[in-house]
Phi, psi and omega in degrees: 000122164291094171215153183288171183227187179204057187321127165232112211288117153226174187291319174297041192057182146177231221243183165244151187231132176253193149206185206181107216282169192293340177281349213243293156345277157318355167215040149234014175238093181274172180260093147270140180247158205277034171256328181259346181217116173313324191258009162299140160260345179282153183274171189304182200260146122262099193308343174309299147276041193258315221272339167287316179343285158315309177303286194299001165284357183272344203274183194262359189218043163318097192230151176220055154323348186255133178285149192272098192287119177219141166309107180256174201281136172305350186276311165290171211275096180224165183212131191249149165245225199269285169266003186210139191256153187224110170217171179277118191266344133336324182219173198316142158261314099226233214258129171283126194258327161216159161087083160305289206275319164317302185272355174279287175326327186269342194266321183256021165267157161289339180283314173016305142349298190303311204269140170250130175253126168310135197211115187267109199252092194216107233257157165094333188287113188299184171272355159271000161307310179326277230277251167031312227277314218273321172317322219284280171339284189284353160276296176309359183274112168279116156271121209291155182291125183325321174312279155021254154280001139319313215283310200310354196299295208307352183284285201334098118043320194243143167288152171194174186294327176308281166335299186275015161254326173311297167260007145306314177291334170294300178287344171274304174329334183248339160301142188274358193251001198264192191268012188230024165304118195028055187236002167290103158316085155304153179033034161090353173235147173281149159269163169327137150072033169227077175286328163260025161325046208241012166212142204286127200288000156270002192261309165322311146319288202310296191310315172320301167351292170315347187235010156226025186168123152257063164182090156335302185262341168288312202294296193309327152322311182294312186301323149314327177245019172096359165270146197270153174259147194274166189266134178223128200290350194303317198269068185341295183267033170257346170296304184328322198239003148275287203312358177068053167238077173291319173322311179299308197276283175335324180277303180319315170296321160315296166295350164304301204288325205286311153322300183273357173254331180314293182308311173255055207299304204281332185286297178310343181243026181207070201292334197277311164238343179258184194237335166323333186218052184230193194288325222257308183281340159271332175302321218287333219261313150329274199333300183290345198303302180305337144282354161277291198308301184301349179265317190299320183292344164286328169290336168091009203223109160278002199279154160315336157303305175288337208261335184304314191308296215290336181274340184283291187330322171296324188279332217289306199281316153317287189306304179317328191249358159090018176266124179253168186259088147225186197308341180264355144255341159221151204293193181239022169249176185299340188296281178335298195292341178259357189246321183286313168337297168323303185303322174289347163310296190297310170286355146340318198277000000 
């Protein structure tokens, strides 16, 4: 096989940069792993993320921009010219040093076909070159913040779960009666005047999210390409969001959230010490939602009156066993975010 290059001079010497269609890729690039070779740098496989990889070659506007770095073998068969490298696409060329998980995920897709891949070609490497190359890569990546990329939903074109949680959380940040009027971190930071700021539009996202998909990034796939989503009783407010009544979702939440600062007046407005309207006390009130939603919905009352009742009965309920809700009963983790559910469960009863 015959392909152009792209020479590139760096102090670690150097390397080329190409592309390689992905059927090709997959059987001249191998994986070593260190459980299995002392001079390997890659970590085990994850199949997990192998099998999103593999779902998201499915989506129609699929891209894998970051290049496939690999080690080539002191052995192969290669021929470098002015412009073009020549090697035998038949036997190994070398070692994959990053994106494992990319071409394994793309190799157990249906797609495989599709992707032409960037390919970083760089010769010569001893194995603590190796190990330098992939520590560098895989240490030095700041990750951006979830707030973040939520917010970026709002560019997007296509509805999806992401989108309708995004600005649901935007219009409740910005209605003024509402309970989360400028008490949202957007994009993950306060702004001037957000003094009760305490939970973050990604964190608020994340949670929201459970009640209308567990899977997420499917339904944004499907929806791109014109398939209808299946309904799952899992999710209490996802018929709402097949049915495109985001309005419906909104409001039910208004009025949820509206409910626990009514019941928790004082607490909801003192985020420094209680926890109700901090990450822990909205996740725990998600969690629990789905046995609140089946009792309002037997009741025929979704309203700010009922969700106020069920949180005064809950405050009520709290006070009887002598628990107050803050950090000194409960922590700041999902274990924590599931023992305060409970407790709301339980006062359900």
């Amino acid at each position: 096989m015959k392909i152009n290059y792209i020479k590139v001079e760096q102090p670690i010497g150097t390397f080329y940069i190409t592309s390689i269609d992905a059927s090709t890729l997959s059987k001249i690039a191998v994986v070593n792993r260190r459980g299995e070779n002392p001079d390997a740098v890659q970590r085990e496989q994850s199949d997990k993320r192998i099998k999103e990889i593999a779902k998201y070659c499915g989506d129609s506007d699929a891209t894998f921009p970051t290049p496939i770095i690999i080690a080539v073998d002191e052995n192969a068969k290669i021929e470098l010219d002015d412009n073009t490298i020549t090697f035998d696409d038949n036997s190994i060329l070398g070692e994959v040093i990053d994106g494992q998980h990319r071409l394994e995920g793309i190799k157990s897709s249906n797609y495989i076909s599709k992707f032409e891949l960037p390919v970083v070609l760089m010769f010569n490497l001893y194995p603590e070159e190796k190990a330098y190359v992939f520590s560098i890569i895989n240490s030095k990546q700041t990750r951006v913040n979830m707030s973040l990329i939520y917010d970026l939903f709002a560019l997007s074109n296509h509805r999806s779960p992401f989108k309708t949680c995004h600005e649901t959380a935007r219009a409740l940040n910005k209605e003024q009666d509402s309970p989360f009027h400028n008490r949202l971190k957007m994009l993950g930071k306060k702004s001037e005047g957000q003094a009760l700021a305490s939970l973050s539009q990604g964190t608020f996202i994340k949670y929201m999210l459970e009640l209308i998909s567990k899977n997420p990034d499917d339904d944004m796939r499907r929806l791109k390409l014109g398939e209808s989503l299946e309904i799952d009783n899992r999710c209490v407010l996802r018929n709402y969001f097949i049915e495109e009544n985001d309005s419906v979702i909104y409001k039910i939440l208004f009025n949820l959230f509206s409910g626990v600062r009514d019941a928790f007046y004082d607490e909801w407005n003192d985020p420094d010490n209680f926890i109700i309207s901090k990450s822990i006390g909205f996740g725990a009130v998600i969690k629990a939602f789905p046995e609140i939603y089946e009792k309002g919905v037997s009741a025929n009352k979704l309203s700010r009156e009922f969700f106020g009742d069920v949180f005064k009965t809950f405050k009520d309920f709290l006070e009887s066993n002598e628990i107050t809700i803050t950090s000194e009963h409960f922590g700041s983790n999902e274990q924590a975010r599931t023992k305060l559910a409970g407790l709301i469960k339980d006062s359900l009863k």
